[in-house]
N, C-alpha and C positions, 0 to 999 in steps of 0.2 A: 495360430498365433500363440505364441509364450513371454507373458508378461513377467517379469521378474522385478519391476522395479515402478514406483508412483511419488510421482516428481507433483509438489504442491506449491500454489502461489499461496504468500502470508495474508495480507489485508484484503479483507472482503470475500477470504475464500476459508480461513482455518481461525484469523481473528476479525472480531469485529470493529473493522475502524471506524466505517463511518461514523456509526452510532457514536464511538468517542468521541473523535469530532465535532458531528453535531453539536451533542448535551453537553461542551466543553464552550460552543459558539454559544448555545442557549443560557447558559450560567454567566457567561462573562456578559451578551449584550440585555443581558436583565440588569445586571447591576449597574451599567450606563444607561438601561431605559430608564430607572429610577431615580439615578442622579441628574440625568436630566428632561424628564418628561416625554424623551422624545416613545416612537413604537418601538418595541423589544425587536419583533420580525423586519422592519425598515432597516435598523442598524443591523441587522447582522446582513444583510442581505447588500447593503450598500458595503460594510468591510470585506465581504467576499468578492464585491466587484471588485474595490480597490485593490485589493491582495492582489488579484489574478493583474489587471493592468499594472500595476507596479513590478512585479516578478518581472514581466515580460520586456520590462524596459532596463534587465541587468545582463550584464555580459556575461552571468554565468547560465543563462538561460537556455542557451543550446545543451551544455553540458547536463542542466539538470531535468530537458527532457530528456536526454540518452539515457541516463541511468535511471531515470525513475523518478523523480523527487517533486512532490507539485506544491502548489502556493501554500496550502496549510499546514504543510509540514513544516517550511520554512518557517511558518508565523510562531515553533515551539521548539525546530530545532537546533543543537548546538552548533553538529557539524563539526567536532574536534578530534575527528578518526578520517583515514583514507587517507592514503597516498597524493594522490590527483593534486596537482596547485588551485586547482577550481575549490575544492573543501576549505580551502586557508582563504580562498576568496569569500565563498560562503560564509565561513564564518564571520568573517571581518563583517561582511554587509548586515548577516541574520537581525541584531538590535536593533538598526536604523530601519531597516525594512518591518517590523515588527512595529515599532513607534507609528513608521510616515502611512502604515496600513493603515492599523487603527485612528490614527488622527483625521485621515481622509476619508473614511466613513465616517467619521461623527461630522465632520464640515458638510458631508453627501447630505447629510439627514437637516442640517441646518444650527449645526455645533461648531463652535469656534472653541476648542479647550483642549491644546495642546498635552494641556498635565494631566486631563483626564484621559488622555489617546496614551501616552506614556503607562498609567497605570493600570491600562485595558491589557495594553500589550505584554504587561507583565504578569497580569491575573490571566490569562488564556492557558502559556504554556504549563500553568500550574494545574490550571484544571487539568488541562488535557491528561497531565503527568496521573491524576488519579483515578482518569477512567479508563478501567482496563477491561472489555470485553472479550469473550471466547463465546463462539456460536453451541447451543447445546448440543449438537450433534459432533460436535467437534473430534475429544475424548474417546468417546465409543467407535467411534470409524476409525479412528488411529488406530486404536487398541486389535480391532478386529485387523486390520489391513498389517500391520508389523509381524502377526504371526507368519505369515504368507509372503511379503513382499518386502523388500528396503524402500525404504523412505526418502526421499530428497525433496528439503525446502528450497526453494529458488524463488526469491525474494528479492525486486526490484527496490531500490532506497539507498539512501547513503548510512553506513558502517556502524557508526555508534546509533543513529535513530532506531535503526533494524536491530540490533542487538539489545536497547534500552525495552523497546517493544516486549522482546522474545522475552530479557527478563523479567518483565510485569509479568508473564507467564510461564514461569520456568519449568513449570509442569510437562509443556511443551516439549522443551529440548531432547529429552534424552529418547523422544519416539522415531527419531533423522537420524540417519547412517551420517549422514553430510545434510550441514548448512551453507548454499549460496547465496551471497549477498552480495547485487553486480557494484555497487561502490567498490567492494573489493577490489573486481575484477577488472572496471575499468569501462564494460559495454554492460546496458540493461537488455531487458528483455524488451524486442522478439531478437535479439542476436542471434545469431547461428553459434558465433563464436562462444557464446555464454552460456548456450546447450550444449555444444560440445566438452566446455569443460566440466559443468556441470554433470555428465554422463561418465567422463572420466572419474568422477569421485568415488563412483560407485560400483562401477566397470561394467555399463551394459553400453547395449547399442541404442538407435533410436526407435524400430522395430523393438524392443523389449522394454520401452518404457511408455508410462501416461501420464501427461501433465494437465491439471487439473488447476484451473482458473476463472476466476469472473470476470477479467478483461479480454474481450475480443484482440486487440489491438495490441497483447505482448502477450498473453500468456498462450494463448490458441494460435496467434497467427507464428509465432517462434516456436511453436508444437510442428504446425504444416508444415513450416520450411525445412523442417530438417527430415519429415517424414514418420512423426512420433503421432500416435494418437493421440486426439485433442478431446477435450471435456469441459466445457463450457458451466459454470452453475450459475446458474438464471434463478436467482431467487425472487424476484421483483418481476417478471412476466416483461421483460422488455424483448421490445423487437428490432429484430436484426435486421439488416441487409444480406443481399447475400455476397458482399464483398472478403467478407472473412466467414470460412462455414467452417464451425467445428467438428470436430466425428462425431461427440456424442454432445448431446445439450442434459443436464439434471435441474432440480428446482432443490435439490436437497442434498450433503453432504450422503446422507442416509442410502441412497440409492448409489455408491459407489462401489461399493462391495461385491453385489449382484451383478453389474454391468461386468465388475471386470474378469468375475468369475464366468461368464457367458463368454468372453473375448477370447480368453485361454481354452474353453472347451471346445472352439471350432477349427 
């Protein structure tokens, strides 16, 4: 086997989203625990329910499973890049869906305070905007891997969110040969079609690359379909099925180096 190229998924695999997320969910429903009494963990957990049932009742909601995009993103992004008429839908909706989230969690919890939900919704994507996490290992495996291999991000998400992302960390960038971002393209991952052009970027095959991912369900299972070795990072000890089996599973950025250097020697 000769690897020549390692193809990376962005959030939850090279940045740390969740964690944004979260402590972006934890700063905003404090400030409505305190304004109104209610529990901090109750509201956030009621506007996460809401978010997710509301998303799922817009007509853009097929499209923004395809490419990638789920409910909390929406609750902070713009949406004012990509081609697609769905993005110009997106954005039209993003405010109102932003407001009727948070309004509908605080009603969940036993809150009638519309103007409070309005100014939830508007302190969230603020936080969100200033927490910007990079995993520690992150850095040093790029660093070690670019001498040896080209690089490809392949990053599911719509256009400007994925790029706003990249440049909270722009230290990132210039470690990718190419940056894919399926809004661009049109299909998210696990496409076939969005690993094929993504491989075109860089000009290997699917046998000479490795893509390396936390989600089972686009980043590994669009590894298999095309025949690329798959790399699973299980940081969290979760258990699989064996409906999607990666080739390799890691628990750490750190142990990539070595795996791929053993891949090549056989």
């Amino acid at each position: 086997m000769s690897i020549k190229a390692v193809l990376f998924d962005l959030d939850d695999t090279l940045l740390w989203d969740d964690r944004s997320v979260s402590e972006a969910f934890r700063s905003t429903c404090r400030y409505g625990a305190e304004a109104t009494g209610v529990d901090e963990q109750e509201l956030e957990a009621a506007v996460r329910r809401e978010a997710r049932a509301l998303y799922e009742t817009y007509e853009t909601f097929g499209f923004t499973q395809m490419i990638g995009i789920n409910p909390f993103e929406a609750l902070w992004g713009k949406f004012e890049r990509g081609e697609h008429p769905m993005f110009r839908k997106l954005q039209e909706l993003a405010p109102g869906y932003r407001q009727t989230a948070w309004t509908k969690g605080l009603a969940a919890v036993g809150v009638d305070n519309p103007g409070l939900g309005s100014q939830l919704a508007e302190m969230f994507p603020t936080q969100r905007r200033k927490l910007k996490y990079v995993y520690d290992e992150t850095f040093e495996v790029l660093e070690e891997l670019k001498k040896s291999y080209k690089l490809l991000l392949l990053t599911n998400g719509s256009p400007d969110l994925q790029q706003e992302k990249l440049d909270g960390m722009p230290d990132l960038i210039p470690y990718f040969d190419a940056i894919v971002i399926s809004g661009n393209f049109g299909e998210g991952k696990p496409s076939s079609k969005l690993f094929a052009h993504a491989m075109e970027q860089i000009g290997i095959t699917a046998e000479e690359g490795v893509m390396i991912g936390d989600k089972l369900t686009t980043d590994i299972l669009g590894a298999n379909r095309i025949g690329m070795t798959s790399v699973w990072i299980n940081r969290h000890e979760a258990v699989r099925n064996d409906d999607i089996v990666p080739s390799y599973e890691i628990e750490s950025l750190t142990e990539l180096p070595e795996l791929i250097r053993t891949l090549n020697s056989r």
